[in-house]
N, C-alpha and C positions, 0 to 999 in steps of 0.2 A: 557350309550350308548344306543341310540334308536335301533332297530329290530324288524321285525315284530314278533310274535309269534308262538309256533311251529303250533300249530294249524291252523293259516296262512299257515307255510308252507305246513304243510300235506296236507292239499288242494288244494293248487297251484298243488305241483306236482303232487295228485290222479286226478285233472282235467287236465293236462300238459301231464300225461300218454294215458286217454281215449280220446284225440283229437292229440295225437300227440307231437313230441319234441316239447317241450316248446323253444321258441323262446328267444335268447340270444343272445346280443353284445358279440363280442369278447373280451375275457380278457384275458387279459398279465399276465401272473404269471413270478415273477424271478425268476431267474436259478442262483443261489450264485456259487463263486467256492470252494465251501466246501462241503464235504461229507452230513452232514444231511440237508443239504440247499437244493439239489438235489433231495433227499430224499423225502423231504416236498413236493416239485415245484411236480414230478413226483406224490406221494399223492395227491395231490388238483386237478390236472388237471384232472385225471382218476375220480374222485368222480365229479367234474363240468359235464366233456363231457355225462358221462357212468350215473350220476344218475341224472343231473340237465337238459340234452341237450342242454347244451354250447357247446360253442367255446373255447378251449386256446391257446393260444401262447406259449412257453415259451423265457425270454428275457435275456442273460445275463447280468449280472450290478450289480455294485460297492453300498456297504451300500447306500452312498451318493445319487449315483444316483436314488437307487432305492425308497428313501424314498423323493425325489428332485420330482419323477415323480408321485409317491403316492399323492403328496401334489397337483400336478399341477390338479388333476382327469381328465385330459382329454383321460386316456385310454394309454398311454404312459407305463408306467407300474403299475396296481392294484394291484398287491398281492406282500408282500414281505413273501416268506415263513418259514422263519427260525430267527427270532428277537431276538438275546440273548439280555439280561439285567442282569448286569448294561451295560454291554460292549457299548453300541449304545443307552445311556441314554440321550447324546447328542442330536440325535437325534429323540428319544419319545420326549423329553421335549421340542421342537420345532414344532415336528410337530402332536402330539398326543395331550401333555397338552396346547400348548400354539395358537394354529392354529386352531386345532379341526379337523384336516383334514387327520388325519389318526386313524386309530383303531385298537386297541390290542384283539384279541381273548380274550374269557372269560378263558378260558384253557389254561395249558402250561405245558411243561415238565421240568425235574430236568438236569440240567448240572455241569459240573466244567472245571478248567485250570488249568493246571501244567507244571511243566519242569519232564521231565523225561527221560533219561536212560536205556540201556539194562539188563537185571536182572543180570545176570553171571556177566558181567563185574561192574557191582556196586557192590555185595559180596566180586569180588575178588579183588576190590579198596577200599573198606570204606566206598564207596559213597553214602550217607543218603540224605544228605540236599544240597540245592541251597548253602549251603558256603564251602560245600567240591569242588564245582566245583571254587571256589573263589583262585585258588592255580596256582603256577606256574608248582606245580608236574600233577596234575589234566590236565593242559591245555596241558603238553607235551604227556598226556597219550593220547588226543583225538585230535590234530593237525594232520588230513586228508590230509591237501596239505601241511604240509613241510615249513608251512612259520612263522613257532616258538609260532604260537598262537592255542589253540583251536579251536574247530570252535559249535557251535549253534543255530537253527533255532530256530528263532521269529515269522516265523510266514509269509505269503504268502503276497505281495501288497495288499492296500484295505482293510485288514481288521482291524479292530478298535482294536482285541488282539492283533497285533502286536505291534502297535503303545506303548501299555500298557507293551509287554513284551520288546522293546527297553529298557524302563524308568526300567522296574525292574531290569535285567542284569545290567543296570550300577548302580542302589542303593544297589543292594545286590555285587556288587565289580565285579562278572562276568568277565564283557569286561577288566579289568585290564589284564585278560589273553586269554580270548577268544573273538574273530570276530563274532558278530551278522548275520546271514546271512538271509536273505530276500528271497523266491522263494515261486514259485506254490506248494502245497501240494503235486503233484504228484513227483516233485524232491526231495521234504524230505522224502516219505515213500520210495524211491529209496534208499537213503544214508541209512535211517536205516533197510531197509533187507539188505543191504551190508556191512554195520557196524556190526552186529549178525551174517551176513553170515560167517566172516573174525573172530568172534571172536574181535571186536574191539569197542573203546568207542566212544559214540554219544551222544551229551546231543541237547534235540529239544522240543519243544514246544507240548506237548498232552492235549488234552481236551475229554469229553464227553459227549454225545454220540458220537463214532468212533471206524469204525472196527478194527483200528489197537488191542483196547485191544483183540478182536478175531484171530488177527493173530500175533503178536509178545509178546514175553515175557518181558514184560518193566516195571519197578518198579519206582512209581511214589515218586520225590524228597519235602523233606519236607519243609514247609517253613513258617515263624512265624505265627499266628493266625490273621485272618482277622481282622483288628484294621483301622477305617474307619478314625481315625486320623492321620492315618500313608499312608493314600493313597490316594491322590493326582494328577489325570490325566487330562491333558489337552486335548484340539482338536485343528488340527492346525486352525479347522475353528471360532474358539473363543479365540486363541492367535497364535500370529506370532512365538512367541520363544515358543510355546509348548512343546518342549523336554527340556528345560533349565529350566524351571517354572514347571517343576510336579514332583510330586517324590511318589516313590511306596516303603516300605520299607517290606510289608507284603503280604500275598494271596491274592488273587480275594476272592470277597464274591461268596458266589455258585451262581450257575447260573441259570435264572426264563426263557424259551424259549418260546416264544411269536409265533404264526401268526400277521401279520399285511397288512390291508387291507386299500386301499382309501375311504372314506366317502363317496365319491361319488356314490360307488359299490349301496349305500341302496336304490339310487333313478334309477340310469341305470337298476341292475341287483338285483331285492331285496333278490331274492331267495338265488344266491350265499352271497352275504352278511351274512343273515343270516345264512347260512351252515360255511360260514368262521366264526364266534362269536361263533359258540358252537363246533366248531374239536378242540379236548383234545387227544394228545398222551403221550407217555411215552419214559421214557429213554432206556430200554431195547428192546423196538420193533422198534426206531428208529436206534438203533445200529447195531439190524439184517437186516435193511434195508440198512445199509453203507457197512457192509459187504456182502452182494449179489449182491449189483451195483460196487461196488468197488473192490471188489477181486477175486469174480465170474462172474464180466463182464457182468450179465444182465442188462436189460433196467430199469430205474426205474418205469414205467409205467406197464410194466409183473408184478414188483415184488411187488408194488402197488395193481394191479387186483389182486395176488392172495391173501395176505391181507385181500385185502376187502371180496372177495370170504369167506375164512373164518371166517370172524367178522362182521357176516353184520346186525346183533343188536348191535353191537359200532354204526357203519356208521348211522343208521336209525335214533339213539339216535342224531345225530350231523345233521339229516334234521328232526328233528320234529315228527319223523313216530310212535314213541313209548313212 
């Protein structure tokens, strides 16, 4: 990956400072509809405007589109700021390894996925593993609407985990008795405070980084050991019958969470470019960041500034300053 040097950088901005905001095209940064994707978008912006004197945008948009418009570089959207892998490997391998027209951060933070459940009512069920929920007993404990089947969240439109957790629910027998259900993350964390409110069972889709581990007591479902022979996921955009053709019989591998930026960024805007190649966070400060935009309803941009306020030799290390 070309970038200028930090040394470069520091320069740029020690002379960008003593004449003034350094001059910047506007950039797009997405605004995913997931918790640390928000996170990220709010992060990057406030370090561009407050350290770099850019401009940002933020844009909402689908994996697809956002890395559709990364590829195009005309400024449509630059920054995708939350990249899980392998989840959206279809997409690196398109438009990262095989285009060259998108870039991965040098840094990444630690993730995973799961199914999981409220704790109380998994103890006072049995409920260990994705095959306890495989039961006709199981699905009458957790049938919400009355309509003889369980019920399960996979996971919100758009994202590339759902698609992945469709294919697993039915390889590990699931949907034999439970309904997949599909919605915005904000109507899933809804059913499960009201699930735990109620004392009642909810089996739904969890990942990390997310605040819910900060705010509900949910014990994560076990499920066979990552075996890359046994996991098989298609995209609809490289087969027609992708749910028919994939099969998942085991976990996600853990998960590598990327920045990912347009190519183009190096020649428009070199500065941020290189500030996007070297920002490394972590899973635990990304998770405190989901739950004060998330739960405690600040702005990601406040919760961003104060961050940064605090850490501002992380920040400095990620423009070259140090």
């Amino acid at each position: 990956m070309r970038s200028i040097t930090s040394f470069t950088i520091a320069a740029a901005i020690a002379a960008s400072t003593a004449v003034g905001a350094y001059t910047q095209e506007l950039v797009r940064v997405a605004d995913p509809n997931w918790a640390s994707g928000r996170a990220m978008a709010g992060l990057i912006k406030v370090i561009i405007e407050e350290k770099l004197g850019g401009q940002v945008e933020l844009v909402p948009g689908t994996n697809a589109v956002i890395f559709a418009g990364m590829d195009r570089g005309k400024g449509e959207i630059d920054v995708h700021p939350d990249v899980w892998l392998p989840n959206v490997s279809n997409f690196t391998d398109e438009y990262v390894d095989k285009n060259g027209t998108v870039v991965l951060s040098n840094g990444s933070y630690d993730g995973f996925s799961a199914f999981c459940v409220p704790r109380a009512f998994a103890e006072a069920n049995n409920i260990r593993t994705v095959f306890d929920l495989a039961t006709p007993e199981a699905a009458a404990l957790m049938d919400r609407d009355g309509d003889g089947m369980g019920d399960i969240w996979v996971g919100a439109p758009g994202w590339a985990s759902t698609k992945i957790n469709s294919v697993k629910v039915r390889d590990y027998g699931i949907t034999n008795f439970f309904t997949p259900i599909e919605a915005e993350e904000e109507v899933a964390t809804a059913s499960i405070s009201d699930a735990i409110n109620k004392g009642e069972g909810y089996a739904f889709y969890c990942y990390a980084p997310h605040y819910n581990w900060l705010v509900f007591d949910m014990v994560r479902l076990e499920e066979p050991e990552y075996d890359p022979a046994k996991y098989n996921i298609k995209q609809p955009a490289e087969d027609a019958n992708w749910f028919e053709n994939s099969r998942i019989e085991t976990a996600d591998k853990p998960k590598k969470i990327h920045v990912g930026y347009s190519k183009s960024l190096e020649k428009r805007t070199p500065l941020v470019a290189a500030f996007l190649a070297n920002i490394d966070m972590d899973t635990e400060t990304v998770s405190n960041f989901t739950h004060e935009i998330a739960v405690k309803q600040r702005l990601s941009e406040e919760v961003a500034r104060e961050w940064i306020n605090a850490n501002q030799e992380i920040v400095d290390g990620w423009l070259g300053l140090n």
